[in-house]
N, C-alpha and C positions, 0 to 999 in steps of 0.2 A: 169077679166082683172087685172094684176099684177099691184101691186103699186111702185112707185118710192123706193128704199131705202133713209132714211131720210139720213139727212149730220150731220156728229159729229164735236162738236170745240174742239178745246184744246185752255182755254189760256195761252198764257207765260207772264211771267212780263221780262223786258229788261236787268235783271240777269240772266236771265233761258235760253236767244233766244239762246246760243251758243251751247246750245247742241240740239237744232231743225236741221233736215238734210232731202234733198230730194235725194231720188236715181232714179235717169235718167235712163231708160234702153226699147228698143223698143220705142214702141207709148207712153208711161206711163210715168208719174211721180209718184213718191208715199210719199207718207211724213213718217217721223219716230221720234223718238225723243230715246238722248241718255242716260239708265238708267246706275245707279253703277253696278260696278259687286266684286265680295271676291278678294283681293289679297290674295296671301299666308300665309300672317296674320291675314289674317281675317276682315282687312280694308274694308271700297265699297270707292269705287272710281270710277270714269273717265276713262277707258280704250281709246285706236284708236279703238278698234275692234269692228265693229257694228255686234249685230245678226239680224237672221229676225227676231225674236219677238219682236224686236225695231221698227216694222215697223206699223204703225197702220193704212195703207187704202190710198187708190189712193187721191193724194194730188187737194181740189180742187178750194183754193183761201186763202187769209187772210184778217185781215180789223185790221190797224194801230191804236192805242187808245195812251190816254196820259200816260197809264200804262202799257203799252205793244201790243200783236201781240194775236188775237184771228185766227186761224187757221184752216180749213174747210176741211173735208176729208170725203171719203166714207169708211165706213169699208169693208171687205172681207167677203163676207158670207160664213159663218163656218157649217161645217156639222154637227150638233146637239150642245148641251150644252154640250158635252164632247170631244169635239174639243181638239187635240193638239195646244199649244200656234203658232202662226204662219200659221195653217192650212188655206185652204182656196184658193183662189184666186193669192196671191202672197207667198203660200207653195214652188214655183220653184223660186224663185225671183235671191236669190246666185249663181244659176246654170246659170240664164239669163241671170245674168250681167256678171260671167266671161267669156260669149262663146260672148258677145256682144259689139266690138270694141267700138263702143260712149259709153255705157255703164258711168254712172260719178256718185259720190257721192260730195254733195254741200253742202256746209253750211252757207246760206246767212248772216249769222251775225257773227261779232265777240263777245268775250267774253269782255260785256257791264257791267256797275253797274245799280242801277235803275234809274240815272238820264241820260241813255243814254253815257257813254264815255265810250272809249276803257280801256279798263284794261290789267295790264299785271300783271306777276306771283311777287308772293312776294319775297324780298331781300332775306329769308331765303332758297329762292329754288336755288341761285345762289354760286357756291362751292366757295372756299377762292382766287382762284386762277382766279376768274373774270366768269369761266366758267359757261356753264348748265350742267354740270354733273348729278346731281342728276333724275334734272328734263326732260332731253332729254333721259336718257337710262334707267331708271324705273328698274323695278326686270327681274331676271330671267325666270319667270315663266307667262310671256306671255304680260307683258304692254310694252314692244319693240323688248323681243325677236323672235319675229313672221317678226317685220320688218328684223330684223336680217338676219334671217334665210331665207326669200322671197330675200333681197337684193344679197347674197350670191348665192342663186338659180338662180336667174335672170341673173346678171352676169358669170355665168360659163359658159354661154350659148353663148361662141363664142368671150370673151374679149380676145386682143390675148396675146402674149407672151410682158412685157416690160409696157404694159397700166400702163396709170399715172390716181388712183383714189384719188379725194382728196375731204375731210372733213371738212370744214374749222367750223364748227362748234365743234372737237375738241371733249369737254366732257372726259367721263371717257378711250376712247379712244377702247369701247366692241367691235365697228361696226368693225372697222379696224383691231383692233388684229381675229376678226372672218374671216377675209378677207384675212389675211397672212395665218392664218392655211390652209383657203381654196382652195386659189389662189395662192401658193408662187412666180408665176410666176409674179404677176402685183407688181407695183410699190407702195406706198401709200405716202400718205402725210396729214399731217392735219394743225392747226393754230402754231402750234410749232416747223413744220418742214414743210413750204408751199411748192409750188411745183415752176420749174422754171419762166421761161419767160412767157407772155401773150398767148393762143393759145397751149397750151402743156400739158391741161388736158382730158383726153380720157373719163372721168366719174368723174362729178361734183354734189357732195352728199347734197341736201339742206336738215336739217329735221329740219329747227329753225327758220322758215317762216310761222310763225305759233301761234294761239291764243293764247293769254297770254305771247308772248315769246318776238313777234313785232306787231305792229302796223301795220295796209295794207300799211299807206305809207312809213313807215321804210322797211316794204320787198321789195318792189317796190325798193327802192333806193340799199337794199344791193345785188337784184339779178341782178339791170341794173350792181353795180360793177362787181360782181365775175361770170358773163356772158363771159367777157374778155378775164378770164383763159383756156375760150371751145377750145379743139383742133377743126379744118375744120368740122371733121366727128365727135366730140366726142357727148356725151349724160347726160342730166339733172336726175337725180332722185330727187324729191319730195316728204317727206312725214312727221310723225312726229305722237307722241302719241297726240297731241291737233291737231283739224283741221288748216286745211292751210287757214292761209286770204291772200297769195299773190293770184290776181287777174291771174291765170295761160295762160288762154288763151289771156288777153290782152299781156301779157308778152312776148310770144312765137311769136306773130303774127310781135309784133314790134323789137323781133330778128331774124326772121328769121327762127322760131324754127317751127318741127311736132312736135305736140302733139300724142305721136303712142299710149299711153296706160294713162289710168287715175283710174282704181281700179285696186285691186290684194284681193287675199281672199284664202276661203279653202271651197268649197262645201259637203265635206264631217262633215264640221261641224256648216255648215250653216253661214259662217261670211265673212265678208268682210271691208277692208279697205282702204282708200282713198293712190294713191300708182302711182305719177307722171311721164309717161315714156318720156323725149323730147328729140328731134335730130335734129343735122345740116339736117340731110339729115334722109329720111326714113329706117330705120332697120328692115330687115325681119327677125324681131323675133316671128312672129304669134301674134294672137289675146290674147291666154287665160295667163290671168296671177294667175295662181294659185299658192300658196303656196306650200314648199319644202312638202315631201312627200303622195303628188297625186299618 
């Protein structure tokens, strides 16, 4: 008679909970947690971009202590001791979650110190000019240009001629000048050149809603404002190199908002990230949100 598989903990201490994440997808939950990866430089860092070898086993409770969150999961039974990292169980997981409408990546805490408070990013990440530059658009080579590029992708897909997209988080200004190349047809706008009256934005770009950037109840208040600027029909984007602590689905419900899509990713290289599609009204833009060259 087969034995149970034991259960594995991980603990965090209340520094570390921010980079614990559960990926929702089917009947499953599964816990992961987020390691550094090389920048160009050769930095490890924080990426947005989870893999599946961030994933460590179907997610299966936790238990609060005064130093942190110890965490209970089942691992994935691997086919031998020469197992690929990720094989196993949830080997398909990227593939399941972009063909899988509810499909959600979660990250129940923000980014805490160890006596439990919110933290946000240091003075030094904020540019001269009051901005998040630095810290909102990251390098070239893949800690936002993947947002970039998905955003880009995603919108071509039927924005029409005239669309007013705006920005109001501003920064080094990558997202939008990527957006003029692509789209010359749509309009832009960011905090330097905001867009008109209330009701006149066709695509409202959040990516600063987000750990270490705000606070849950600072996003909460700057997306009840910049909610206002939504055209009848227009649509939210969500997303950002640090998880989102705005509470997305309480927000949506109390404007009115679908929630049409919540990850975006690339299966072909097994990743995925958290990637917020909302609308006045339903867009039949299909389920899968993959990244530009699928």
């Amino acid at each position: 008679m087969a034995t149970a598989a034991p259960l594995h903990h991980i603990f965090l201490r209340p520094s570390e909970l921010s980079r614990c994440f559960l990926l929702r997808t089917g009947l499953a939950e599964w816990l992961g947690v987020k390691t550094p990866v090389r920048d160009a430089e050769g930095r490890r860092r924080l990426s947005g971009v989870l893999r599946r070898d961030m994933v460590l086993g179907r997610f299966e409770g936790f238990q609060f202590t005064e130093n942190g969150v110890s965490l209970a999961y089942l691992p994935s039974p691997k086919a031998g001791a020469e197992a690929a990292p990720g094989a196993g169980a949830h080997a398909g997981l990227v593939a399941a979650a972009l063909s899988d409408p509810r499909a959600e990546i979660v990250f129940p805490f923000p980014h805490l110190d160890d006596t439990w408070r919110e933290q946000l990013c240091g003075q030094e990440q904020v540019s001269a000019d009051g901005q998040l530059a630095p810290f909102l658009d990251g390098d070239e080579d893949g800690d936002e240009a993947h947002f970039r590029a998905h955003t880009v992708h995603h919108l071509s897909q039927g924005l029409r001629a005239g669309s007013v997209v705006y920005d109001p988080a501003c920064s080094t200004g990558a997202l939008l000048a990527d957006l003029r190349r692509a789209l010359p047809q749509v309009s832009v706008a960011d905090a330097r050149q905001p867009p008109g009256p209330d009701e006149t934005v066709d695509v409202l770009v959040l990516r600063f809603l987000n750990s270490e950037v705000v606070t849950v109840a600072q996003s909460v208040d700057l997306f009840d404002t910049l909610i206002g600027t939504l055209a009848p029909d227009g649509q939210v984007l969500a997303f950002g190199r640090t998880p989102l602590v705005l509470p997305v689905h309480e927000v949506a419900r109390r404007h009115g908002l679908t929630v049409v899509s919540r990850v975006a990713g690339d299966a072909t290289t097994d990743t995925l990230f958290q990637y917020y599609v909302l609308a006045r009204r339903h867009r039949a833009t299909g389920h899968r949100q993959q990244a530009t060259g699928q």
